[in-house]
C-alpha angles and dihedrals in degrees: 000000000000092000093221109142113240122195134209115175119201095341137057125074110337087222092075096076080076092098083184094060103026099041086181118031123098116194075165094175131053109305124209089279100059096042081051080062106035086056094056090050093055095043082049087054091052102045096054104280095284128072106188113140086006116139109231118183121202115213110195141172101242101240138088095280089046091045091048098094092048099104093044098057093037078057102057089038085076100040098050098035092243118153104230124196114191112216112197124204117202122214129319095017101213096133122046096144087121100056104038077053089054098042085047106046108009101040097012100201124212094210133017119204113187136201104181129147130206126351087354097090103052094049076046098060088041093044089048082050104048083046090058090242108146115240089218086075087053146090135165133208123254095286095050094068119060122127076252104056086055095043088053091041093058110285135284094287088049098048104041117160100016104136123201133184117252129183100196120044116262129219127045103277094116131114087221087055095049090052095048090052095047084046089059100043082052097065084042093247132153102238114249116274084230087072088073098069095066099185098063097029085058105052080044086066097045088053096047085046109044082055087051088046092048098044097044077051096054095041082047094053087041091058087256107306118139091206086107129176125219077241094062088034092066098038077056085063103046085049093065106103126174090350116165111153101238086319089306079123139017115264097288120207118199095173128085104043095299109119099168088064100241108324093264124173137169126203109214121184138216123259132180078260116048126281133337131188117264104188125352119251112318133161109225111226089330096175094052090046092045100051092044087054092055095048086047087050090055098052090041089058 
């Protein structure tokens, strides 16, 4: 109604990706829903490429974020033939001994997908630990993977193996990093302490970006004025096509509906030395999770 673009990246209500039916709205990086399915290609990777008959178990934080790739992976669980058990954890999520020993010994999963916030992942890699349930059979979504999620759940050495979904690249191997840091240096500046938590530092950057693209995007399209309308400004954004800022983040594509950009996501894992890339950039079932979004839009509006 008041035609002022909003923005959500990574996280919000995965039917806002419908740019039909939610003119304004940018998730503008994988939702819930992507990274739902993001998380079941990988298990299925890892478990062979086929997961009929396969135990997954879903961890998740019990409220309506955690609750939020439910139907995705409900869903897959009926397309692939894979025997899913929800294990809800109920706020705050400081004690889940119970259920890592249940995923590990009663139902003995062959996989474990996450989806955990604050101080939960990191009680979750020491309570699959303690459970004896190898970190290689599990990801977490985008919240369940931070420098300082590893560093509460025990340390890298401690933690080797455990994946986690990320929608913007982690580490410092960036040539936006590398310009922040000699700009810095420049003004003769110590760099903020914050720079050190790349996970987080580096969506930060997508998410700065992606506004600044959209916004040279509207002025351009205005001749150069910078007397811009919300209007403008979201046609900036649905002008933004394979952008990736130097390989921080996967081609996004802003145009053709597609608000989320394209649904990317990247597993990195855990080393005794910080994180390392599993796969490269992948959409997980796109066309199921796309087509659910829209239905999901419709009903929304």
């Amino acid at each position: 109604k008041d035609q002022i673009p909003g923005t959500s990246p990574g996280f919000g209500t995965a039917a806002s990706a419908d740019g039909e039916h939610y003119p304004y709205l940018f998730p503008a990086a994988a939702s819930y829903w992507s990274q739902a399915g993001g998380a079941v290609e990988f298990a299925r990777q890892r478990l062979g490429g086929d997961l009929k008959g396969k135990k997954i178990a879903y961890l998740f934080f019990d409220n309506p974020a955690g609750r939020e790739g439910l139907p995705v992976i409900r869903k897959l669980a009926e397309m692939e033939g894979f025997e899913l058990q929800e294990f809800p954890v109920p706020s705050p999520g400081i004690e889940m001994d119970n259920q890592a020993r249940d995923i590990a010994r009663r139902f003995r999963a062959d996989f474990v997908i996450t989806h955990l916030f604050g101080r939960a992942p990191s009680v979750s890699m020491q309570a699959l630990r303690r459970a004896g349930y190898p970190l290689e059979q599990v990801v977490s979504f985008v919240w369940g993977q931070s420098e300082a999620d590893v560093e509460a759940g025990g340390g890298y050495a401690a933690n080797v193996g455990y994946n986690g979904i990320q929608f913007a690249g982690v580490g410092d191997d960036f040539e936006v990093r590398r310009e922040i840091e000699a700009m810095y240096k420049d003004r003769g500046q110590d760099l903020p302490a914050t720079f050190n938590s790349t996970v987080f530092y580096n969506r930060g950057l997508l998410i700065g970006a992606l506004h600044i693209e959209a916004v040279r995007n509207a002025v351009k399209a205005n001749g150069g004025g910078a007397d811009i309308t919300g209007t403008q400004v979201r046609d900036g954004f649905r002008a933004i096509k394979d952008f990736s800022l130097g390989g921080l983040v996967p081609p996004l594509n802003l145009a053709g509906g597609d608000h989320e950009g394209g649904g990317w996501v990247r597993v990195f894992t855990i080393t005794e030395n910080g994180f390392e890339p599993k796969t490269d950039w992948f959409k997980g079932y796109r066309d199921v999770v796309f087509e659910m979004i829209k239905e999901e839009a419709a009903k929304s509006n």
